[in-house]
Backbone bond lengths (Angstrom), bond angles and torsions (degrees), N, CA, C in turn:
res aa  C-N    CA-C-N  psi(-1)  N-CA   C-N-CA  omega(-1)  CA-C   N-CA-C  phi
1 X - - - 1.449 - - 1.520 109.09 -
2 X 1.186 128.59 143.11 1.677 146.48 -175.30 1.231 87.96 -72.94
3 X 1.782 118.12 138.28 1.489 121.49 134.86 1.560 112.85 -19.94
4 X 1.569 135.95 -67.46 1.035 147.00 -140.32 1.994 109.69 -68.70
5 X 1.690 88.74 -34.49 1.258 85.44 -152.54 1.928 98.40 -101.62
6 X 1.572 101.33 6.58 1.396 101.49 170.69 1.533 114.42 -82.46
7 X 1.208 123.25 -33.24 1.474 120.34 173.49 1.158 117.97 -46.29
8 X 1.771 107.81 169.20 1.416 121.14 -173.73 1.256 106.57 -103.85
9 X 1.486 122.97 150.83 1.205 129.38 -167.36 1.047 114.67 -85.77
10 X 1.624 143.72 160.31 1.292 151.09 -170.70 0.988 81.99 -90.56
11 X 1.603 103.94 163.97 2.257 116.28 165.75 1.440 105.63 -53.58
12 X 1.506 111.55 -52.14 1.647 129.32 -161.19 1.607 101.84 -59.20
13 X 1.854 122.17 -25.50 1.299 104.85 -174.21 1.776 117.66 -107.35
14 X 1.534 86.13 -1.17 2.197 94.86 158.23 1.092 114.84 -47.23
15 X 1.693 111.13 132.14 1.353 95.06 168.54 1.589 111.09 -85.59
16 X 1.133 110.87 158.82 1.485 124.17 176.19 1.472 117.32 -42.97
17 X 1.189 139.99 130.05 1.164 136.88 160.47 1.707 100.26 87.33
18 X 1.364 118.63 25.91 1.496 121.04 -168.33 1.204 90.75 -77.39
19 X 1.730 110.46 158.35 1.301 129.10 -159.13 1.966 101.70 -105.33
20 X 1.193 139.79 112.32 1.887 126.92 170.04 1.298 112.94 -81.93
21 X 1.121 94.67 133.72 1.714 97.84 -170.38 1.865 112.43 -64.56
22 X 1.038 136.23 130.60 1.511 140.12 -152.74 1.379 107.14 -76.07
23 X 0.913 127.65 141.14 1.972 128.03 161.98 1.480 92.60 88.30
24 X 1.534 124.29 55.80 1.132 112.60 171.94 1.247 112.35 -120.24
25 X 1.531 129.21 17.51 1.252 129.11 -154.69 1.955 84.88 -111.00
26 X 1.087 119.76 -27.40 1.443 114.45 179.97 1.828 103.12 -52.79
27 X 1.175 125.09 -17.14 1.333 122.43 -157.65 1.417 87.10 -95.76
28 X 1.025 130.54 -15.21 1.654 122.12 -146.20 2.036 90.05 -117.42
29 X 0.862 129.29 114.99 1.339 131.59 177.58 2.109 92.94 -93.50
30 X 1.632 106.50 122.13 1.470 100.17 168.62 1.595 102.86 -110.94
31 X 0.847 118.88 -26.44 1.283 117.55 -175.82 1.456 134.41 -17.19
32 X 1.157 109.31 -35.95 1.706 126.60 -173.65 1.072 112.56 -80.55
33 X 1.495 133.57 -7.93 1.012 143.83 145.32 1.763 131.80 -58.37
34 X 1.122 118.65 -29.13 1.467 115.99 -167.97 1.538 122.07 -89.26
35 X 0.756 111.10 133.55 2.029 127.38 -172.02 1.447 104.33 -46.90
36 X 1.594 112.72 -58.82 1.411 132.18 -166.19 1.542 107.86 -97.50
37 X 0.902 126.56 132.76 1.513 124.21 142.29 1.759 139.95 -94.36
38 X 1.766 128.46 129.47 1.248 108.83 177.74 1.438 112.57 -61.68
39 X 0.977 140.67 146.65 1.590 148.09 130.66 1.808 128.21 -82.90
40 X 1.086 109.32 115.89 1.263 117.66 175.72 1.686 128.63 -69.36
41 X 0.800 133.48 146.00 1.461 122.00 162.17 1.496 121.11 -154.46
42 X 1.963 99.30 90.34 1.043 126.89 174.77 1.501 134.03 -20.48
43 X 1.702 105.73 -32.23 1.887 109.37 167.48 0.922 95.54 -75.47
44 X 1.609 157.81 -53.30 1.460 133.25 -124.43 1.559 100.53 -117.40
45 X 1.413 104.00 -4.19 2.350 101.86 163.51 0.947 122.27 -82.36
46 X 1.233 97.91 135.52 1.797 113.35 179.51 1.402 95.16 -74.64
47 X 1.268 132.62 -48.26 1.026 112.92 -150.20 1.910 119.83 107.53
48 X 1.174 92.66 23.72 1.868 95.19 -173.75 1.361 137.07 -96.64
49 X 1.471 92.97 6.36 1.745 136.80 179.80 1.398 93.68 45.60
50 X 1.393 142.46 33.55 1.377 106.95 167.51 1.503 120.82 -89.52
51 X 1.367 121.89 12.03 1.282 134.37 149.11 1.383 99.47 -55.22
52 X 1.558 128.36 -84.30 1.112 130.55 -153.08 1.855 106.21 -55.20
53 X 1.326 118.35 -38.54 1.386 116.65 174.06 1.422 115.02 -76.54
54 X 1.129 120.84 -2.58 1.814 104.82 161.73 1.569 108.66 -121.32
55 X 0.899 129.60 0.06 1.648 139.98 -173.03 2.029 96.66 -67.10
56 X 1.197 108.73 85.66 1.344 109.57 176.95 1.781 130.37 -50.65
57 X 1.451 108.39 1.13 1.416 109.67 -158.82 1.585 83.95 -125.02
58 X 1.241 138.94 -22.84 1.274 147.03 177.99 1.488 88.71 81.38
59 X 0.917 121.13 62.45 1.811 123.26 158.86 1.356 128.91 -96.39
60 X 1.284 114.19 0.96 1.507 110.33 -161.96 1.490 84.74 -97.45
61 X 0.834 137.13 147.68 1.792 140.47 -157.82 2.322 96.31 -111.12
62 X 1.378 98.95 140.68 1.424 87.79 -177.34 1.410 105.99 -146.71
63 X 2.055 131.55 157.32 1.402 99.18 -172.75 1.738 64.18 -167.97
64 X 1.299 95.44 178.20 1.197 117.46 -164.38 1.944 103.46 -110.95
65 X 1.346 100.73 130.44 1.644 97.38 -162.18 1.365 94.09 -93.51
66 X 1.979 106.76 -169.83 1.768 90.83 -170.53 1.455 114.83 -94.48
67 X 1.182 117.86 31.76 1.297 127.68 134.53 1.288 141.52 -88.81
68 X 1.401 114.85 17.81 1.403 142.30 -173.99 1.597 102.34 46.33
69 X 1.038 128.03 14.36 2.019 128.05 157.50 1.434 107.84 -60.22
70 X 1.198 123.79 131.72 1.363 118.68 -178.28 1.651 102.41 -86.55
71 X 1.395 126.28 142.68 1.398 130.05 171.36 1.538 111.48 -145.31
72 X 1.378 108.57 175.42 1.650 109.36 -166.15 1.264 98.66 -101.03
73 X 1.671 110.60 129.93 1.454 134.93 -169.23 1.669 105.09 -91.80
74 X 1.209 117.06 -31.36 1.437 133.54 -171.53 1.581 114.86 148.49
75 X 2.063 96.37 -173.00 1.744 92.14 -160.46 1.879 80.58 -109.90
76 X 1.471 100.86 157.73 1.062 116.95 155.22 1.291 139.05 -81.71
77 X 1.515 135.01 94.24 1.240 122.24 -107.90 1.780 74.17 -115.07
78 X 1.524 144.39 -18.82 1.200 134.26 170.25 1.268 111.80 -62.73
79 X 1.252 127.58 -11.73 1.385 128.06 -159.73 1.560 106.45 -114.07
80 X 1.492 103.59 -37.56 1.713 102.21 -172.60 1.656 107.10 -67.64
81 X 1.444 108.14 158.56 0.970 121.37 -171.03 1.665 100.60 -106.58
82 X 0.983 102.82 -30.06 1.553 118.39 -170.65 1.843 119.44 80.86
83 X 1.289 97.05 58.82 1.659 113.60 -176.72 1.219 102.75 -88.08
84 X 1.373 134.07 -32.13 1.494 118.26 171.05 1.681 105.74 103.31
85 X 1.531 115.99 -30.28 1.441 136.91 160.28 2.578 93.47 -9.55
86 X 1.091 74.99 -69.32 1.430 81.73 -149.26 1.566 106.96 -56.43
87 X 1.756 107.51 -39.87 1.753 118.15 172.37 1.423 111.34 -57.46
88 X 1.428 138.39 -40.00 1.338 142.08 156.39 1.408 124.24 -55.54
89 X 1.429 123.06 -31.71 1.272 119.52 160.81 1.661 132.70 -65.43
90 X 1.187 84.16 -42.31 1.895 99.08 164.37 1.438 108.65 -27.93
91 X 1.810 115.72 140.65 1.423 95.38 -170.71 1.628 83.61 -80.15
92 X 1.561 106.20 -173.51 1.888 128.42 -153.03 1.878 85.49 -81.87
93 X 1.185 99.02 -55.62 1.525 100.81 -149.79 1.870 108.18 -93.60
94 X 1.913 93.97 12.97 1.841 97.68 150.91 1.475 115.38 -128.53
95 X 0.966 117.64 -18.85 1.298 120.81 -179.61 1.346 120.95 12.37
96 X 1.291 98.53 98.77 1.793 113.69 -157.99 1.481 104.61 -112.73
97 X 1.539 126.79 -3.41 1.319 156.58 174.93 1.519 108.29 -99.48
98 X 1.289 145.05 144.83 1.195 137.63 123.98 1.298 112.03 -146.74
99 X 1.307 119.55 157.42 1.867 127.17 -170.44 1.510 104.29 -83.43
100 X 1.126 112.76 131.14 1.588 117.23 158.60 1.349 113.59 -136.96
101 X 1.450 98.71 146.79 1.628 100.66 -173.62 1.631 113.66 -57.43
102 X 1.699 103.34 149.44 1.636 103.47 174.59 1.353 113.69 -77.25
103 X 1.342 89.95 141.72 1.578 104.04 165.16 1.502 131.91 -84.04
104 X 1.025 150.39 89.29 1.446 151.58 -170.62 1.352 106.73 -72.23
């Protein structure tokens, strides 16, 4: 391979309408970035995934128990950004989510 043709491309030399190859965000850990973190707490979830259906980074971790019901196993903490998305979804009166600041 050429020096030339190993580099990365400027924005200006993409072509238009270029295609990103899919499932590439598993490579990319953002996590270490975020102020807040979700916290889970496994007694007080129902289980109603609407964490997992609005959680934009797909972090809320999910699996099928041995009753084959799918429920939330935990958050993926390389992946969360710490948007809070998922602690606001929680219904009000279980709130099985809440934000606490990160610890470094």
């Amino acid at each position: 391979m050429k020096k030339e043709e190993s580099r990365k491309l400027t924005s200006q030399e993409l072509p238009i309408g270029d295609i990103v190859e899919a499932g590439t965000a598993v490579n990319f850990h953002t996590g270490s970035w975020r102020s807040q973190r979700p916290v889970w707490d496994k007694d007080k979830c129902i289980h109603c995934l609407s964490c997992w259906i609005s959680c934009p980074d797909n972090s809320i971790q999910i699996a099928p128990d041995e009753k084959k019901t799918t429920v939330v196993t935990g958050i993926d903490y390389d992946h969360c950004k710490g948007c809070g998305i998922c602690a606001s979804e929680c219904p009000i009166k279980i709130k099985a989510i809440t934000m606490e600041q990160e610890k470094k």
